[in-house]
Residue frames relative to the residue before (quaternion, step in Angstrom):
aa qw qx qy qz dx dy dz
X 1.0000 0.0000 0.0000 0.0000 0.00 0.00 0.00
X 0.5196 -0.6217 0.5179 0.2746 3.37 -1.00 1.23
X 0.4890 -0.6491 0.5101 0.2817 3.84 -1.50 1.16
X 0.2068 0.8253 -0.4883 -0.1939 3.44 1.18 -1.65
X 0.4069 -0.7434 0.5296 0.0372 2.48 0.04 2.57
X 0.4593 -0.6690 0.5696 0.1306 3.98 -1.48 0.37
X 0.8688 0.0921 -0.0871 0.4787 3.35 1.66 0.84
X 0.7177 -0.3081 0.4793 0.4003 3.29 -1.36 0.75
X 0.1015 -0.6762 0.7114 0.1624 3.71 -0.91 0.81
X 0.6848 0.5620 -0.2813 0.3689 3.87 1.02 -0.20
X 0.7749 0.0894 0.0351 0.6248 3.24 0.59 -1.32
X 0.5900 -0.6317 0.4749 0.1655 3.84 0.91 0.97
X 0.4149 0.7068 -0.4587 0.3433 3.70 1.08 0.46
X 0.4200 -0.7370 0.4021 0.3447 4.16 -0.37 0.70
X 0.0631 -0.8057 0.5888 0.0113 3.62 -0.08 0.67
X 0.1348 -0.8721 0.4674 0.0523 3.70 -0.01 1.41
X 0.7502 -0.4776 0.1394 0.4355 3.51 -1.13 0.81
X 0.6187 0.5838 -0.1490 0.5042 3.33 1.61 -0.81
X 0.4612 0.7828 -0.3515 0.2255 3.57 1.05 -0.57
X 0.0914 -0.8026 0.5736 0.1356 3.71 -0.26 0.38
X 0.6403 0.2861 -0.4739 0.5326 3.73 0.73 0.60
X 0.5240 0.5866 -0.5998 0.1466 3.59 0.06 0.95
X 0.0023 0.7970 -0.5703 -0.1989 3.62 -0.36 -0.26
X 0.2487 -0.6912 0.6785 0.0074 3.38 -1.40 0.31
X 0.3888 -0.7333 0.5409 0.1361 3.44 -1.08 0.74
X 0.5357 -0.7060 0.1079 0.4506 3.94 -0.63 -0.18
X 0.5294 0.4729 -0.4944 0.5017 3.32 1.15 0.91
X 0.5338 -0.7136 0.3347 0.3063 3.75 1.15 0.82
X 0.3313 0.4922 -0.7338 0.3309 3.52 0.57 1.27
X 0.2430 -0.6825 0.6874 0.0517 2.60 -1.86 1.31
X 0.2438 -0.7111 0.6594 -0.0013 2.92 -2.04 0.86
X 0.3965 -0.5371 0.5626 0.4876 3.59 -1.05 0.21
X 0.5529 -0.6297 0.4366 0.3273 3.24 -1.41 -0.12
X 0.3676 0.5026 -0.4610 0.6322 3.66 1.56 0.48
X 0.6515 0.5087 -0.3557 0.4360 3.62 -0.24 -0.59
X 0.7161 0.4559 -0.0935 0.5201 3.76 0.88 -1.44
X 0.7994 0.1337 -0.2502 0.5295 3.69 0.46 -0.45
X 0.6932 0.4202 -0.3698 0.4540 3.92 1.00 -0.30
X 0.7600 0.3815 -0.1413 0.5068 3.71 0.72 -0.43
X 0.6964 0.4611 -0.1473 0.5298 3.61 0.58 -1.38
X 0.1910 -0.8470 0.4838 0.1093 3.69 0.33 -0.92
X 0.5613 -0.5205 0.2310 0.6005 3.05 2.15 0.30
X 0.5385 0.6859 -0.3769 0.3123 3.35 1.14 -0.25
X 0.2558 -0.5285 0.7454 0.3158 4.22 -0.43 0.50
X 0.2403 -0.6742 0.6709 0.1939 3.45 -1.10 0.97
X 0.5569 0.6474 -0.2812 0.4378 3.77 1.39 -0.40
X 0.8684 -0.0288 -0.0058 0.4950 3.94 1.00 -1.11
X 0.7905 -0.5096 0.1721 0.2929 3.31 1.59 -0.24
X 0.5859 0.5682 -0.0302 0.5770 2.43 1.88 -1.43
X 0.6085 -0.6613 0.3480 0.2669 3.41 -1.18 0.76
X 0.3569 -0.6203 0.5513 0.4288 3.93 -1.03 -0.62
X 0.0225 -0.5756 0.8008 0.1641 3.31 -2.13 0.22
X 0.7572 -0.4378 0.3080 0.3742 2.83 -1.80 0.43
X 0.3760 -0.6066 0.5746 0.4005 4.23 -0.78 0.56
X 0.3566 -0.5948 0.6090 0.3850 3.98 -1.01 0.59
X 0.3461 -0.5849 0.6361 0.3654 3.17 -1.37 0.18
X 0.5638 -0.5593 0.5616 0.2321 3.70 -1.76 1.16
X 0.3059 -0.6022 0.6028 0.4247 4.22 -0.70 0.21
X 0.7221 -0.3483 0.4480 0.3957 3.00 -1.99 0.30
X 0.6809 0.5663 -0.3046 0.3506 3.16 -0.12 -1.03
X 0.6728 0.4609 -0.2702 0.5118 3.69 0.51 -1.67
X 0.6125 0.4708 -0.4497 0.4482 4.00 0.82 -1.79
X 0.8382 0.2299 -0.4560 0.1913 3.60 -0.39 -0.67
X 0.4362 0.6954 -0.4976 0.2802 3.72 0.93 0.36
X 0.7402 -0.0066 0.0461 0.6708 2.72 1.52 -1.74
X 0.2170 -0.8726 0.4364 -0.0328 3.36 -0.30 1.56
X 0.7552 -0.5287 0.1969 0.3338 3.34 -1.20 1.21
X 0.4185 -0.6673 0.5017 0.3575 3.79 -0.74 0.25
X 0.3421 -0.7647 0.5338 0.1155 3.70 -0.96 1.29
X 0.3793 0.7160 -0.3820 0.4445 3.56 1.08 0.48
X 0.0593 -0.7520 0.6555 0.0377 3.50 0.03 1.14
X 0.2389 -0.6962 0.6761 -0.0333 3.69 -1.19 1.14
X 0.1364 0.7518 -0.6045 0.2255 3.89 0.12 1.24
X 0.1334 -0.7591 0.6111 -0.1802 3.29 -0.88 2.60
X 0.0955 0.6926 -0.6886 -0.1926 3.46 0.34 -0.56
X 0.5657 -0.6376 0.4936 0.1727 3.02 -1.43 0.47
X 0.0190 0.8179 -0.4406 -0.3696 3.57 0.04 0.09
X 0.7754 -0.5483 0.1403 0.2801 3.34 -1.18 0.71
X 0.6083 0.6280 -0.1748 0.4528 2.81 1.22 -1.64
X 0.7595 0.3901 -0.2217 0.4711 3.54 0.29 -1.14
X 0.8763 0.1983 -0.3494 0.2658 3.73 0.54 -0.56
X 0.0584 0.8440 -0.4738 0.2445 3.05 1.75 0.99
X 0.8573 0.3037 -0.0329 0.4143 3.15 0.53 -1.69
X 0.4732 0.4671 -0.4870 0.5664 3.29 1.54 1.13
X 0.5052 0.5935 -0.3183 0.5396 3.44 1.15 -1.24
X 0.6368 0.5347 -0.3162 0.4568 4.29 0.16 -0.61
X 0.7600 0.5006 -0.1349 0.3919 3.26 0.36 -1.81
X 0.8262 0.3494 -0.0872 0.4332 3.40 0.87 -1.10
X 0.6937 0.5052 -0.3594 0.3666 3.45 0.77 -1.59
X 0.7575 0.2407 -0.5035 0.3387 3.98 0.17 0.43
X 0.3256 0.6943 -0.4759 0.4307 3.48 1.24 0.87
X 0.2678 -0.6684 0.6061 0.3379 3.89 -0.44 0.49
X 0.7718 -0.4173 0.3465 0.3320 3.19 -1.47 0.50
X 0.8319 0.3809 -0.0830 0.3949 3.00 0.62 -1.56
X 0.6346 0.3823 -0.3003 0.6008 3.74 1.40 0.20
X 0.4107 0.7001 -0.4552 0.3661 3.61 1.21 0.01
């Protein structure tokens, strides 16, 4: 079961269970989707691996099993994921 984290792990932006600009990668760091295509380059600066869009959970399902209130704020620092951000971003996700 998805966590759908309640933020931007980069730029600390609130990305609600409902949110259609969040995305998440496959160990569920999330990202806004500015953050992912203007900064990130698709890169998880965390495992490598690209992003898709997070589904969004119905209403119904969230209140059984409701989003995680744990806000998780990484910024990336630049320097260091440059030289992941290089290595990978003309690699498709899926051949990476």
């Amino acid at each position: 079961m998805l966590e759908i984290r309640p933020s931007c792990e980069n730029c600390d932006k609130d990305l609600a269970p409902d949110a259609t600009n969040a995305m998440i990668c496959t160990y569920e760091c999330t990202f806004c989707s500015y953050c992912v295509t203007d900064i990130l380059n698709n890169v998880c600066p965390n495992c490598g691996g690209g992003f898709e869009k997070r589904p969004v959970r119905p209403k119904v399902q969230l209140e059984k099993h409701p989003a995680q209130k744990t806000r998780l704020h990484k910024p990336i620092v630049p320097n260091k994921f440059e030289v992941l951000r290089k290595k990978l971003e003309d690699i498709a996700p899926e051949k990476r």
